[in-house]
N, C-alpha and C positions, 0 to 999 in steps of 0.2 A: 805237511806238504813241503818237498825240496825248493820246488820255486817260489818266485815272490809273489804276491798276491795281484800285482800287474799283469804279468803273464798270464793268468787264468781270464781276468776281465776283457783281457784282449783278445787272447780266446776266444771267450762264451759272445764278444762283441764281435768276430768276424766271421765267427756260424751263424751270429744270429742274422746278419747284413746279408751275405751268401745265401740262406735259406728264405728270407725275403723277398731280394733279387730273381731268385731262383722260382719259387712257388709263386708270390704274386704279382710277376711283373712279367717275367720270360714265358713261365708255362700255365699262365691263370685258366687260358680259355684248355680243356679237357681234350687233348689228343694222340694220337697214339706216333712216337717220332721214327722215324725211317731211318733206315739202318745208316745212313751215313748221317744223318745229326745226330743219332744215338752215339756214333763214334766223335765224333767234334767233341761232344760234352764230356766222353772217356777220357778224351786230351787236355779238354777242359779242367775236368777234376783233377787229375793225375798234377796236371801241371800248378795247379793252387797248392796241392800238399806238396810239391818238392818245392815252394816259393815258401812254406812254413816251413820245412826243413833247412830254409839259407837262413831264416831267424832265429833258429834252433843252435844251428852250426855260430851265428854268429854273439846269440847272448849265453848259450851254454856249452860250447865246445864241440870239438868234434865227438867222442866218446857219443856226447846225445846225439847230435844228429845221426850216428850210423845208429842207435839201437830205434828211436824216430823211423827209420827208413825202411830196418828191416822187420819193427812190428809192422808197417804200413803196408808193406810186401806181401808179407804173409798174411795180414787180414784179408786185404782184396785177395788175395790169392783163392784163399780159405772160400771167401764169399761167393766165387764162380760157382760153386757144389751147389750152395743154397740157392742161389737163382735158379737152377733146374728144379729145384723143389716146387718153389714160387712160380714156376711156368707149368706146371702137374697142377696146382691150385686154381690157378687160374684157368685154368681149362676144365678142370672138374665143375668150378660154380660157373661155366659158362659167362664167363665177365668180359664183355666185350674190349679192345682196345682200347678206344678211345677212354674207358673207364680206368682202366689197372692204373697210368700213373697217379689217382689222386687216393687209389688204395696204397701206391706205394709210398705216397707222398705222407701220410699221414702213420705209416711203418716205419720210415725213417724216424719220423721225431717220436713214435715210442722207443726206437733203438735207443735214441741219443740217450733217452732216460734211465734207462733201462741198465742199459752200459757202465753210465756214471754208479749207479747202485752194485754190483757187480763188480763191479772193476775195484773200486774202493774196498767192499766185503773181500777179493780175492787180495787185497794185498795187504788187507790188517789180517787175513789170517796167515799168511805166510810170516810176517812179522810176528805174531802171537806164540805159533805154532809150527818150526824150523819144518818138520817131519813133512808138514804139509805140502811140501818142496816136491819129497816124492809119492805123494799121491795123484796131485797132477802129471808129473811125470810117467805115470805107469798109466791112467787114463788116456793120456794122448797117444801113447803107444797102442794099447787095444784100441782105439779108436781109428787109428793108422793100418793097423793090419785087416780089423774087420773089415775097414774102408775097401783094401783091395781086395780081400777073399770074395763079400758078399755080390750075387747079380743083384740087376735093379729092382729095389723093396718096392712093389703095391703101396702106392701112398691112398689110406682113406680119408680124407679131410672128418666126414662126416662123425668119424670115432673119436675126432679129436677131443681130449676132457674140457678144456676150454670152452672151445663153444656149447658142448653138451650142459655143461655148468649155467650158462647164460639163460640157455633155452627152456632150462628149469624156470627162472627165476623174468621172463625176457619174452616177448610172442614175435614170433618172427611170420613175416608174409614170405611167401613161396615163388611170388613172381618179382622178377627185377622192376626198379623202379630210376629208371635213370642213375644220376650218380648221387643218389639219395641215402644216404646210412639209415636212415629212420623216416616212415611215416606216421599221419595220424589218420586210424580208421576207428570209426564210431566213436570218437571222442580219447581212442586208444591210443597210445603210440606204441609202432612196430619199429621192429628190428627190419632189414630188410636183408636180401641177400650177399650184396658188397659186406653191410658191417661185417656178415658172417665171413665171408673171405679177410676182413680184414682180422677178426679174430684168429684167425689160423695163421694169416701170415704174420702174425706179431709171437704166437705160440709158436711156430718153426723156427721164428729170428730168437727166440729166447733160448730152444734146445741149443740150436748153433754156436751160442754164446757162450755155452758151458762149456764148448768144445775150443770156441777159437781164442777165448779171454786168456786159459792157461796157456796156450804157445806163445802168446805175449807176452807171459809174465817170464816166460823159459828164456825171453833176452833180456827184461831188464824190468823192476819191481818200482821202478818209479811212477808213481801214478799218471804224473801228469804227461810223460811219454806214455805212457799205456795207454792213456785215455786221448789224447789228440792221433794219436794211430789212426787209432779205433775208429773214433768219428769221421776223418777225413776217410778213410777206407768206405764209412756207412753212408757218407753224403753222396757219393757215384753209387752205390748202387741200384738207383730208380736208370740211369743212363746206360749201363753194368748190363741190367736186365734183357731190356731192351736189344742192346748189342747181340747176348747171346741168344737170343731167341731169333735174331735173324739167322744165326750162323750157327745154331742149334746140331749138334751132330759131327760138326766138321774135328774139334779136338776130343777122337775119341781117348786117351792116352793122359789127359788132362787129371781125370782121376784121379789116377795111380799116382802121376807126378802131386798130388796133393796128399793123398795116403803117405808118400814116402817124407814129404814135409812134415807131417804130423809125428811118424816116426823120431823123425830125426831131434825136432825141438824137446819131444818127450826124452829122448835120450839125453840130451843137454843138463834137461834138469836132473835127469835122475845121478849126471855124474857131476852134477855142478859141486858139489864137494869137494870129488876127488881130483879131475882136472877139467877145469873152467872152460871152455872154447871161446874165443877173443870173437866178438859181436860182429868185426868183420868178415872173418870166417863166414860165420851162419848167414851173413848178407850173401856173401859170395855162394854157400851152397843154395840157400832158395832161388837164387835166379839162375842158376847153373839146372837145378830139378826143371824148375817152369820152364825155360830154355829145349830141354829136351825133351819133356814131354810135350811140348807143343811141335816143334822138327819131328820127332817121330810124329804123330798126330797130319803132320803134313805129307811126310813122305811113305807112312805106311795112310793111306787112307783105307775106310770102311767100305768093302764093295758093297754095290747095292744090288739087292733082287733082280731080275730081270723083267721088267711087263709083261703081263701073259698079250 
């Protein structure tokens, strides 16, 4: 690890306070937030990780803080996709509002784990294994193009291997049971429907990670910027969700503008060899992509149907 062992404990010590804060004190009793608190809290988070970026900038320079900024960019960026997924999910197991944030709450801190595991295996293989460089790099690129060729994939939750794997080994009851993971029937305990939802939404944040871990790593191999990105990106997404499920439909262009990020970081790496792209650059092109795809998104809007 490049940083001192302070920096990490301070870290793992102001997620852990923020995550606290956050689940047992602000949002303990199970509600579903309105679109304009959902945005408070987007300002909210947004605004924590650019106050860990001035401690960034100030105990490791600038160079970190812009690769800090523009993993962080592109994660959240990356993570708007996944929330539409997570909004398919939830509407499949029929999960009431009031219920989804303490599925997403309990999503969150498998990310955070999950990430750390990941994040370290991707950057001792790079280190290990130079070549590896561009095999993420050509990943993110087919990843980029499928993004914008393919229409909208049929999501089956139910086919998911994860949960099918459980259910082998796992009896799950059929009907919701409040915000319950587990009951006990006839001395048994059950799975309940939420766990199920939360099984899939923890399997969909994992595929995604496959996806967005490497354009992270396409700015900078440092772990402990790779990994505090990451996390502050993953702590708003319960807020994130919410947001676009209000305004669900309005950036249709948003996509593409994310296909074309995916591109572009793949490119990075695959020439990081031959000529390096300077970390402000790529800062400047992902919010320049977001930027327009969101403007277009506004100014071309989606006509709708007409009511019979």
């Amino acid at each position: 690890m490049q940083e001192p062992l302070w920096m990490w404990l301070a870290f793992f010590s102001l997620v852990s306070l923020v995550l606290y804060v956050d689940l047992e004190i602000l949002n303990r009793k199970s509600h579903a937030p309105s679109l304009r608190e959902a945005s408070a809290w987007c300002a909210a988070w947004v605004s924590l990780a650019l106050l860990f970026g001035v401690g960034i900038y100030i105990h490791l320079g600038t160079r970190k803080f812009f690769e800090f900024l523009t993993g962080y960019v592109i994660e959240y960026s990356l993570s708007m996709d996944n929330m539409f997924v997570f909004i398919v999910i939830f509407d499949y197991f029929s999960v009431p509002p009031q219920y989804q944030p303490r599925v997403l709450h309990w999503g969150i801190l498998g990310a955070v784990v999950m990430r750390l595991i990941l994040i370290f295996a991707g950057v001792q293989l790079i280190h290990a294994f130079h070549g590896i460089v561009y095999v993420f790099g050509g990943i993110l690129v087919f990843t980029g193009v499928k993004m914008a060729l393919q229409k909208d994939q049929r999501i089956e939750p139910e086919k998911n291997p994860v949960l099918r794997i459980f259910k082998r080994f796992l009896p799950f009851v059929d009907r919701s049971q409040g915000e319950a993971f587990f009951v006990r029937q006839n001395s048994i305990w059950h799975a309940t429907p939420l766990f199920a939802t939360l099984l899939v939404v923890e399997a969909s944040d994992l595929i995604f990670a496959i996806d967005s871990i490497p354009a992270i790593l396409a700015i900078t191999q440092d772990t402990f910027i790779v990994y505090t990105s990451n996390v502050f990106a993953i702590l708003g997404l319960r807020s994130l969700f919410f947001l676009l499920a209000g305004i669900m439909g309005v950036f249709r262009f948003l996509k593409i503008g994310i296909s074309v990020i995916l591109c572009y970081v793949g490119a990075k790496m695959l020439l990081a060899d031959i000529h390096p792209i300077p970390v402000q650059v790529s800062l400047g092109v992902v919010l320049g992509i977001l930027t327009l795809s969101i403007l277009a998104s506004i100014a071309f809007k989606k006509k709708q149907a007409p009511h019979a």
